[in-house]
N, C-alpha and C positions, 0 to 999 in steps of 0.2 A: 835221487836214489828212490825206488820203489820197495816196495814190500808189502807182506800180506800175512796177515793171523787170521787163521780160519778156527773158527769153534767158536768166538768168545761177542760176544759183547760189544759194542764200538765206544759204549762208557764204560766199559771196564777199561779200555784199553788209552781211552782219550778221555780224559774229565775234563769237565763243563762244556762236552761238543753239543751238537745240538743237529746232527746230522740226522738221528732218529725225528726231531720233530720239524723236519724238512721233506721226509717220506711221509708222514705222517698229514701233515698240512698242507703238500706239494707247492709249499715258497719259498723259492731261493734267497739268499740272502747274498748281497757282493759287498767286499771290503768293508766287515764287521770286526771289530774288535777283541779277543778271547783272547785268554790265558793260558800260555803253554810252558811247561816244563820253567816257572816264575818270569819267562817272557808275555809281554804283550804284542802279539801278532796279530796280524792282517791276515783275515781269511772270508773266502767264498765259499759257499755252500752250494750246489744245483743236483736239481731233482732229474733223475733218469727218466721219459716217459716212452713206453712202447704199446702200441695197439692201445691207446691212450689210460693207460695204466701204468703206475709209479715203481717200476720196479725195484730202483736200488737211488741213491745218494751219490755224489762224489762232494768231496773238501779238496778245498785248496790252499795251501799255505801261500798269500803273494807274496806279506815282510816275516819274515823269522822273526825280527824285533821291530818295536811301533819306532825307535829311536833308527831305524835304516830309512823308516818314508820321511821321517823329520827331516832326516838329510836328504833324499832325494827332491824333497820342499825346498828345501833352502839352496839346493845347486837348480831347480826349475825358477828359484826368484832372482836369484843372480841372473843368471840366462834373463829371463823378460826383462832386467834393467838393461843389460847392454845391451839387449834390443832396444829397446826404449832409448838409451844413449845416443848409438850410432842412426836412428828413424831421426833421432830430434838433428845430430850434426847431420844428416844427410837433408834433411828440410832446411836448415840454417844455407849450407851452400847451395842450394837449388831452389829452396823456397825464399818468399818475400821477407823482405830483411826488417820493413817498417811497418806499424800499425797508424791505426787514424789517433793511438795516443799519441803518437813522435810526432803530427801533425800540429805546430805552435800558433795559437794566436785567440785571442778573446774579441774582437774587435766582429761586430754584426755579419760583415762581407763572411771572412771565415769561417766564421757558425754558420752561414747558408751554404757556404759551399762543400765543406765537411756534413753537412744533412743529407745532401743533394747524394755524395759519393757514396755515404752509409747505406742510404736506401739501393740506391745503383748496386751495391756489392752482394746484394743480397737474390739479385736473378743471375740470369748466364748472358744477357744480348751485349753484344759488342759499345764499346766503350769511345771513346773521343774524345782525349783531355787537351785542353787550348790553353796556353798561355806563353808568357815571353818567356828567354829563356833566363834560368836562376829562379822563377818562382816557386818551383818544388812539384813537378806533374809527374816524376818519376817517383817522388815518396807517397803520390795520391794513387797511382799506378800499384805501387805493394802496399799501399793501407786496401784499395778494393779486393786485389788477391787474397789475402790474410783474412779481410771480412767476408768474405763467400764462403761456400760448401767446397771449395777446390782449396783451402785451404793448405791440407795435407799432401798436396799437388807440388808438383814444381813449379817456379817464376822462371821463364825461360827471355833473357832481354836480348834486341837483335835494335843497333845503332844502323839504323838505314843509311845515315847521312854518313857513316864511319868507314862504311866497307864499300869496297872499290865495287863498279856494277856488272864487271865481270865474275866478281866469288861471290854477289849476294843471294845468286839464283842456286846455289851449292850450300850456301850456310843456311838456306831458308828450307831448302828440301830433300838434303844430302845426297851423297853421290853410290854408286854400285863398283866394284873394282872394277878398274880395265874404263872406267865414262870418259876418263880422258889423260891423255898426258901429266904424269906425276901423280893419281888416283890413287888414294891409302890401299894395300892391301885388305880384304876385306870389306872396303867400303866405309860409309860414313854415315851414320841418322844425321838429317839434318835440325832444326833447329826446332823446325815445328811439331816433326816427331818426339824431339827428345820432351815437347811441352805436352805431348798428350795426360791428361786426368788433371792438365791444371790450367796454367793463365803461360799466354804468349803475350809479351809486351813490344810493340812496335816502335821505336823512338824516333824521333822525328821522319817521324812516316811519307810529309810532305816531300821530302825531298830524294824519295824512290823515284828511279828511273820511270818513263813510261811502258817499255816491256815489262816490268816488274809487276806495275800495276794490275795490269792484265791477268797475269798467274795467279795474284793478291786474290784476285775478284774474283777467280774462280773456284780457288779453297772455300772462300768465306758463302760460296753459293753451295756447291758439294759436299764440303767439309771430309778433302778426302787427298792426297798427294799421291807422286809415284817418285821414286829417287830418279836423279839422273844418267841414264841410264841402264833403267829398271824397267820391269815389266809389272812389277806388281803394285797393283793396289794397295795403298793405306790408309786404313781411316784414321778419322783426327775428331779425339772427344775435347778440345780447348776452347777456356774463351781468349777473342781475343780484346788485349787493351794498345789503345794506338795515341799518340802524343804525337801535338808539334805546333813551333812556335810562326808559322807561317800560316798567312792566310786563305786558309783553303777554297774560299769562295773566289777571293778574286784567282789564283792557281786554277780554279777549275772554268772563270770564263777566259780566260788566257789561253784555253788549252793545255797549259802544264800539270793539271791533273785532272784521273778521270772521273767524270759526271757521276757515272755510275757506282764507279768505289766509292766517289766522297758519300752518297746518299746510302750504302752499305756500313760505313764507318759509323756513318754520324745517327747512329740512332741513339742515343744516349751521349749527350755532349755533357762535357762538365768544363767553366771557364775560371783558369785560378786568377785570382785579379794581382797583378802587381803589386810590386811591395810600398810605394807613391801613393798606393790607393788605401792602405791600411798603416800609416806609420804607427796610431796608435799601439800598435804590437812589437813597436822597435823594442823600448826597454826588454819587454819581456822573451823576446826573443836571441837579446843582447845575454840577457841571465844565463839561457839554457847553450848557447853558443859558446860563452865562455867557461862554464863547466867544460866543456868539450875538449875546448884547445886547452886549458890547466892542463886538464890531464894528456891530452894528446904531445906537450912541449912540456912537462913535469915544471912549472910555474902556474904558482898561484894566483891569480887575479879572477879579483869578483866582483870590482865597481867600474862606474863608470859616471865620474865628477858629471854634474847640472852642465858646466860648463860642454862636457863635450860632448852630452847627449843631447842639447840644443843644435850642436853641431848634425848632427847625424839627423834628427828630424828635420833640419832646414835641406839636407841633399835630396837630390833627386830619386840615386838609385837607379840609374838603366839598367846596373847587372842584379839587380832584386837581393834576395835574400843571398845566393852566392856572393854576391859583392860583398854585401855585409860581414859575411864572415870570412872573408879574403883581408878585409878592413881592418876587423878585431884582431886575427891571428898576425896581421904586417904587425900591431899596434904591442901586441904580447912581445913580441918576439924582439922589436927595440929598448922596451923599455929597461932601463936602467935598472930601478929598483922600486918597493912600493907595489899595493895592491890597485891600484885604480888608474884606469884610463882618464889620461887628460887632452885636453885639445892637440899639444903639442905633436902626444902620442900620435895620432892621425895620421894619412896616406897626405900625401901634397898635394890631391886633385880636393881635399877638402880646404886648402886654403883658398879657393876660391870660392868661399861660404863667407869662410873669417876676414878676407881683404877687404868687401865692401864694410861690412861691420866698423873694420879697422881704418877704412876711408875716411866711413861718417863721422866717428867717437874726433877723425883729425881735424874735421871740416870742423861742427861744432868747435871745438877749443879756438881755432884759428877766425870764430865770429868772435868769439868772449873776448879774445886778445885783440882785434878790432873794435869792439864797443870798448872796453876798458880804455884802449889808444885813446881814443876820441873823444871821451868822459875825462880825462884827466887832464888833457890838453884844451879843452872847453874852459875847465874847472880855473887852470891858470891863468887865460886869458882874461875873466872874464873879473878873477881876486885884482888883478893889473889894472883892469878898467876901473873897478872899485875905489883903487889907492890910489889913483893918478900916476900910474907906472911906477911906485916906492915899491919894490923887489922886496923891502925887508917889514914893511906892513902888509903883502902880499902875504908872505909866506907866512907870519902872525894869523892872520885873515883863514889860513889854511889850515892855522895846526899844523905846518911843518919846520922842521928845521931847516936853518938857513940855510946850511953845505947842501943838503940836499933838496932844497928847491930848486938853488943854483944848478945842480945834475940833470934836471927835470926839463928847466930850462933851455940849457946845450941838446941836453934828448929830444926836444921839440922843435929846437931852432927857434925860438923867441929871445931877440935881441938880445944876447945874452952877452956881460962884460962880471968883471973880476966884481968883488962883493966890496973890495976898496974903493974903488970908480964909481958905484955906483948903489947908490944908499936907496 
């Protein structure tokens, strides 16, 4: 509502305005504080200026009352949390899930190889993580994502080995409606588009088709796609990260993969060493594994007896740290009762640790019970010689009693006759 008093004063009519010493000094003032009618309101002040002279003033009431901006504060902070909320759950399922702290192990190899990725996460050039599989090159994959400037990006992961080589050239670069039989309406981003502003992760990359490779080589030279069956250009701001348990050098004198990708790929390699190569980290990786299954199988178990983490550092491990906690979780999930894994507990490809173990502890006893034989029966023949064959100065001779020399005797087959017979 407007209105207007003509004749009077603007502090007659508004006390404590201050509009006269805004003509006066021609300085605006925006969202100041003043006292109106025993409210505290939000007001502007702006100077009129024409043929650069001050002609007149306006005021503006913004809040009637300072308690309306409080409120509008407080529905502006609500608002930025569940922005805040749904940025952090839309990072959670699109960004990297693990850091370099989920990364377990104190053992020398480890620390060099978590240095190596730390520093790597911190440029954009393309990546090359090598190890067998189970050693963990997918959680070093999202600890370099997470440690970059692409952090707030998506993780975008694309199983090469997983998708048939007829849909990987669609899922890698999406399609346009109508590109072919059965085509979403619409169309579809593919995979690499959906990773732009962050990290594309390749998984076992070795085992992409040779057309594939080809397409591979051309993005990572361009850095630029078109859908299929598209016309248009897209760029691609990604890094990319590429993994796989196969050896790409011999793959690439073989011919099964290309020269040229691999030396694109492999500009930054990172190699996870097995888990054979770092047992020292079993315990502790045993600890944080079995937190895991507790609570993922709501039982509690948090040791694991001398006895059968002797067991576990004497295996091998081909399936790495997977194995391992494929090992733990069989070992939870049998056990009876009790907090602590015991040998028993164990998979049956681990008795073939404990049989030899179990071989030897039999062999040994079965020499002891051979010298003993053989020490006793010496022993009697030799008390015989001493007495002139008197069986009952023998066993004197012995410190044995008679009934039971006699037994000794039959057990050894030494001329043995009743104790009446033969004195």
């Amino acid at each position: 509502m407007q209105f207007m008093i003509e004749g009077k004063k603007v502090t007659e009519v508004i006390p404590n305005t201050q509009l006269h010493e805004v003509i006066e000094n021609g300085k605006g003032e925006m969202n100041v504080i003043q006292k109106m009618n025993g409210n505290n309101c939000i007001v502007s002040r702006i100077p009129i200026v024409k043929n650069d002279e001050i002609i007149c003033a306006v005021g503006h009431v913004v809040f009637k009352d300072i308690k309306d901006l409080k409120r509008l504060a407080n529905e502006i902070s609500h608002l930025q949390h569940e922005l805040e909320y749904y940025k952090e759950r839309l990072r959670k399922t699109l960004g990297g899930k693990y850091t370099f702290g989920d990364i377990i192990g104190e053992t020398k190899k480890i620390e060099e190889v978590k240095h190596i990725a730390q520093r790597t996460a911190k440029g954009s050039s393309t990546v090359l993580i090598l190890g067998e599989s189970g050693t963990g090159k997918e959680l070093f994959a999202h600890a370099i994502h997470n440690g970059s400037s692409r952090c707030q990006g998506p993780f975008i992961k694309v199983n090469c080995a997983a998708i048939p080589e007829n849909l990987l050239e669609s899922e890698l670069f999406g399609y346009e409606e109508g590109a072919f039989s059965g085509a979403r309406k619409g169309g579809k981003p593919g995979k690499m588009e959906l990773a732009n502003g962050g990290t594309l992760f390749l998984d076992e990359v070795g085992d992409m088709p040779l057309g594939m490779q080809v397409k591979l080589l051309r993005v990572l030279q361009e850095w630029e796609i078109e859908r299929i069956g598209g016309t248009k250009t897209i760029k691609l701001d990604i890094r990319v990260i590429t993994a796989t348990n196969k050896d790409l050098e011999a793959l690439t004198a073989s011919g099964h993969f290309r020269q040229d990708l691999y030396y694109r790929l492999n500009i930054v390699s990172i190699q996870i060493p097995p888990l054979r190569d770092h047992k020292e980290d079993i315990p502790l990786l045993c600890e944080v594994l079995l937190r895991k299954i507790s609570l993922k199988l709501e039982r509690f178990v948090d040791c694991i007896s001398p006895e059968a983490m002797k067991v576990l550092k004497a295996y091998s491990w081909p399936g790495n740290i997977r194995e391992l906690e494929n090992i733990l979780e069989r070992s939870v999930n049998i056990m009876e009762e009790g907090i602590c894994i015991l040998p028993e507990h164990l998979a049956p490809i681990m008795r073939k640790i404990l049989k030899p173990q179990h071989v030897e502890k039999e062999s040994t006893r079965a020499e002891l019970v051979e010298i003993r034989y053989e020490a006793e029966k010496n022993a009697i023949l030799k008390a015989l010689e001493d007495t002139g064959g008197n069986k009952s100065k023998a066993a004197l001779l012995l410190h044995v009693n008679r009934s039971v020399f006699y037994e000794k005797l039959k057990k050894y087959g030494i001329g043995y006759n009743s104790p009446g017979k033969n004195r």
